[in-house]
C-alpha positions as CSV (number, residue, x, y, z in Angstrom):
1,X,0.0,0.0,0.0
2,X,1.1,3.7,-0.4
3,X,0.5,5.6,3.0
4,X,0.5,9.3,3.1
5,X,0.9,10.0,6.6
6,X,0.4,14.1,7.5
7,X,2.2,15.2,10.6
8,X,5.7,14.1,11.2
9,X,5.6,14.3,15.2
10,X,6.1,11.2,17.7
11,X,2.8,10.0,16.3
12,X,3.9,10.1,12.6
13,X,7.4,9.1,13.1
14,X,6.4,5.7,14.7
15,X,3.7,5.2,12.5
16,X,5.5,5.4,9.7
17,X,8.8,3.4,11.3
18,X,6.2,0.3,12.3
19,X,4.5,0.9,8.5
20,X,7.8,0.6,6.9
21,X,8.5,-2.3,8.8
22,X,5.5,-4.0,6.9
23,X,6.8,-3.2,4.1
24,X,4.3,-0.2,2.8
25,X,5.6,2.4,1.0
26,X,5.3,5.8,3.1
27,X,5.5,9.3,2.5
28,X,5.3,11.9,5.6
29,X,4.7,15.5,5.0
30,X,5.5,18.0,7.8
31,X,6.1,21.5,7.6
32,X,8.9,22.0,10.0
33,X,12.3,21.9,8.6
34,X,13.9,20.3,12.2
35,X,11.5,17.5,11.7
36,X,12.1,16.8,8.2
37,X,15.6,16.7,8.5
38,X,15.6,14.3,11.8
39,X,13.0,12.4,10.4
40,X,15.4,11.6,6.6
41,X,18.4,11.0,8.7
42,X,16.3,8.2,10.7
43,X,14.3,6.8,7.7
44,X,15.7,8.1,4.4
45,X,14.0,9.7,1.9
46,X,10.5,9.0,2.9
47,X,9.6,12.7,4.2
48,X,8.9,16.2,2.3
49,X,8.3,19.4,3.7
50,X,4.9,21.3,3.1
51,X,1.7,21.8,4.2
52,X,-0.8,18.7,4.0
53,X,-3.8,21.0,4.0
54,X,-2.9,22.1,0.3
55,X,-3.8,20.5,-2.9
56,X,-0.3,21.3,-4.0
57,X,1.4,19.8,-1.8
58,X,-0.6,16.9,-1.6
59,X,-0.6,16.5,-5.7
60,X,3.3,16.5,-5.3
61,X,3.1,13.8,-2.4
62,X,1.0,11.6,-5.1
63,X,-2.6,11.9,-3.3
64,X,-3.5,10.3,-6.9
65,X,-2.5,6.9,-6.4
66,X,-2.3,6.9,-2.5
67,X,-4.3,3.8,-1.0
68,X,-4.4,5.7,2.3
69,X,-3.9,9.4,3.8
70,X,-3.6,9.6,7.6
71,X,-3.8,12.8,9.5
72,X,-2.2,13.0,12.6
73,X,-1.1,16.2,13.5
74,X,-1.9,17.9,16.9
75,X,-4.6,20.2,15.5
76,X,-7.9,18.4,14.5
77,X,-8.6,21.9,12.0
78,X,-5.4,20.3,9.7
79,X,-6.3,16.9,10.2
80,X,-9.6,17.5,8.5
81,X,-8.7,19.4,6.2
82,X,-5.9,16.9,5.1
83,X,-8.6,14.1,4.9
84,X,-11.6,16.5,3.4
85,X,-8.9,17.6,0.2
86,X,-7.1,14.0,-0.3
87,X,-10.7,12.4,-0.3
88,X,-12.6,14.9,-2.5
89,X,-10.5,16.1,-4.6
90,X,-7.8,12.9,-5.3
91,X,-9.9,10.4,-4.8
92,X,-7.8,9.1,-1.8
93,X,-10.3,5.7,-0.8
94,X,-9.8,6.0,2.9
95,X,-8.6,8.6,5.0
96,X,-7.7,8.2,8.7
97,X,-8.1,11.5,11.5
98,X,-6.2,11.8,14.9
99,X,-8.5,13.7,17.0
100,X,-7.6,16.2,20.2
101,X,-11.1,17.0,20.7
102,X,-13.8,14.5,21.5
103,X,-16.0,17.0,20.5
104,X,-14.9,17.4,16.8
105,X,-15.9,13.3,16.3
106,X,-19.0,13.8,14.9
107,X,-18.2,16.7,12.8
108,X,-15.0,14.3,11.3
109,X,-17.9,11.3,10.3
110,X,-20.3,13.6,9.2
111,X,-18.0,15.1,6.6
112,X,-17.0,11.1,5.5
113,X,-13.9,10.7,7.7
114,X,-13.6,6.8,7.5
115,X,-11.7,6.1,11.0
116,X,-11.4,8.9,13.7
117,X,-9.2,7.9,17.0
118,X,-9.4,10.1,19.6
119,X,-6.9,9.4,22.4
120,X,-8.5,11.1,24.5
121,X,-12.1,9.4,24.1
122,X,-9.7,5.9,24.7
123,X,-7.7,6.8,28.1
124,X,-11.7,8.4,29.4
125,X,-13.2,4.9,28.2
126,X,-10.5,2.7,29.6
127,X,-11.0,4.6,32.8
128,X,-14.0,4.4,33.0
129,X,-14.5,0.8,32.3
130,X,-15.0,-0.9,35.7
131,X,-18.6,1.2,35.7
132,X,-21.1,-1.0,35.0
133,X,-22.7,2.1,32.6
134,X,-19.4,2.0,30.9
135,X,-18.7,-1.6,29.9
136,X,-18.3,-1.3,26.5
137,X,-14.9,0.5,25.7
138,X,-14.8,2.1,22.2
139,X,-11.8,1.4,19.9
140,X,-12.4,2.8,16.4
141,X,-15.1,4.3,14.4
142,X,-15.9,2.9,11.1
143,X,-18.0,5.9,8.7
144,X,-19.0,2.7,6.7
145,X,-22.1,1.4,7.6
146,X,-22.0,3.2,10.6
147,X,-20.1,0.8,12.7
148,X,-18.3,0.7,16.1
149,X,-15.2,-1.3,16.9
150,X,-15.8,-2.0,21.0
151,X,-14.3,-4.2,23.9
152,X,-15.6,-5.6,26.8
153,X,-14.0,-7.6,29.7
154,X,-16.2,-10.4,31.1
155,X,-16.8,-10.5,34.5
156,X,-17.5,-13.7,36.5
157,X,-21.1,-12.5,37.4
158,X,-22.3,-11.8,33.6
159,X,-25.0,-14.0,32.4
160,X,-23.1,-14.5,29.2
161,X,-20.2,-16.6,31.1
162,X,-20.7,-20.3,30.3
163,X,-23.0,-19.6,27.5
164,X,-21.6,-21.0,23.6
165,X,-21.6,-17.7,21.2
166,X,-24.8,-19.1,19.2
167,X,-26.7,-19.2,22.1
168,X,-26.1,-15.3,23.2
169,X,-28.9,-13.2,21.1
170,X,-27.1,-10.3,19.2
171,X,-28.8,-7.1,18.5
172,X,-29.0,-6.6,14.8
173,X,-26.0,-6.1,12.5
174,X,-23.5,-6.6,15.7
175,X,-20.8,-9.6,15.8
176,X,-18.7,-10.8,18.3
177,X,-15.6,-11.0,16.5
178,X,-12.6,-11.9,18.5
179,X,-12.4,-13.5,22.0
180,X,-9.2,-13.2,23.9
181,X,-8.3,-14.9,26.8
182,X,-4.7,-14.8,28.6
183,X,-4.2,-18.6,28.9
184,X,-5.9,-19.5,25.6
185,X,-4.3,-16.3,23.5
186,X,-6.5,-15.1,20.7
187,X,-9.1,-16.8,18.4
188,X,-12.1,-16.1,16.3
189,X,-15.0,-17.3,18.1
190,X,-17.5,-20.4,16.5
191,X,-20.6,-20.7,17.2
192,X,-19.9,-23.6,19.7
193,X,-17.0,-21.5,21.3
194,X,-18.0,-20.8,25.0
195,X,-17.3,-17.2,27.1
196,X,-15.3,-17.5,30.0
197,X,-15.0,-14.8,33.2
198,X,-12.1,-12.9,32.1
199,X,-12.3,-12.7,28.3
200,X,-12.1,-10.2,26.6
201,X,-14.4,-9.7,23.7
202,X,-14.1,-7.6,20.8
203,X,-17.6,-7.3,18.6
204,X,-18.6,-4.7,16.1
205,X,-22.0,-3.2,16.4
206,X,-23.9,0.4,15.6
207,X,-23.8,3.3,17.8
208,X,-27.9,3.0,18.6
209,X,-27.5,-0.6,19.7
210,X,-24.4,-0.5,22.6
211,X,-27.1,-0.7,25.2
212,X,-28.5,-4.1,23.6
213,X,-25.8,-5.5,23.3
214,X,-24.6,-4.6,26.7
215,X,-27.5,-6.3,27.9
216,X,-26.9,-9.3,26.1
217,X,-23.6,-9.9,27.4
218,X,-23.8,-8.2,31.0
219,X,-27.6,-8.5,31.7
């Protein structure tokens, strides 16, 4: 894949290092001169210096043919407008948005902004986690079909320990799609497969329909 990663801070830099260690070809535009010279002396000639919001810059970073464009500067105004201009106007097919604010989410996915991570949303959902109004911890938003990526630790007292995955009733269009457990490691549950106290489950469901399936798996 061809990567155009915006932003060539802490964020960028070890993106792009673990990226090119899958072997994608990466480009990182930053504006700073400091950064892009640190940045080519670390990782070669995989950097230019310019502004990700423009067309030009982008055009000369070849937008045309990238396979992805991610934004992740520190100020959610560029990282928008680096996804809005590589989607719209070079046809980028998915664009992902580091976001500062948790308030700017639904702005980002109602202007078509595939995936949106907000750090901060994580660290507040990971903290608040052990509330039993909280149980379901958000990793990624999906613009297509209007999806949520979430994770939920079983507890011993949840009705859905013991019970085979066929047997727990799913709201609509929401899967469980990835058990992990610390002795077992991780596996992609059957229908047979049974929860245990102390998975921990990864599903994908819609926003509307967290509190169903919360109540499927905690009661």
């Amino acid at each position: 894949m061809y990567i155009i990663i915006v932003g060539g801070g802490k964020v960028g830099y070890f993106l792009s290092l673990a990226l090119l260690g899958e072997g994608h070809e990466i480009l990182i535009i930053e504006h700073d001169a400091n950064k892009c010279k640190a940045i080519a002396e670390d990782l070669g000639s995989v950097v230019m210096r310019g502004d990700g919001c423009e067309a030009k810059t982008l055009e000369d970073a070849g937008a045309r043919r990238a396979d992805l464009l991610v934004a992740v500067t520190h100020r959610d105004e560029v990282n928008l407008v680096a996804c809005q201009v590589s989607k719209h106007k070079f046809g980028v097919p998915r664009t992902i948005a580091r976001i500062s604010n948790p308030k700017n989410e639904a702005l980002f996915k109602m202007l078509g902004i595939n995936v949106t991570v907000s750090s901060t949303n994580l660290i507040l959902e990971h903290i608040e986690e052990s509330l039993p109004t909280r149980s379901l911890v958000h990793l990624l938003s999906l613009e297509e079909g209007n999806l949520e990526i979430v994770e939920m630790n079983v507890m011993p007292d949840y009705p859905a320990v013991g019970k085979r995955v066929g047997e727990i009733t799913l709201p609509e269009n929401s899967l469980i799609c990835l058990v992990i457990n610390e002795a077992k490691g991780a596996r992609v549950p059957a229908a047979e497969s049974v929860i245990e106290a102390g998975d921990h489950i990864i599903a994908v469901t819609q926003p509307d329909r967290e509190d169903e399936l919360r109540a499927a798996l905690t009661g």
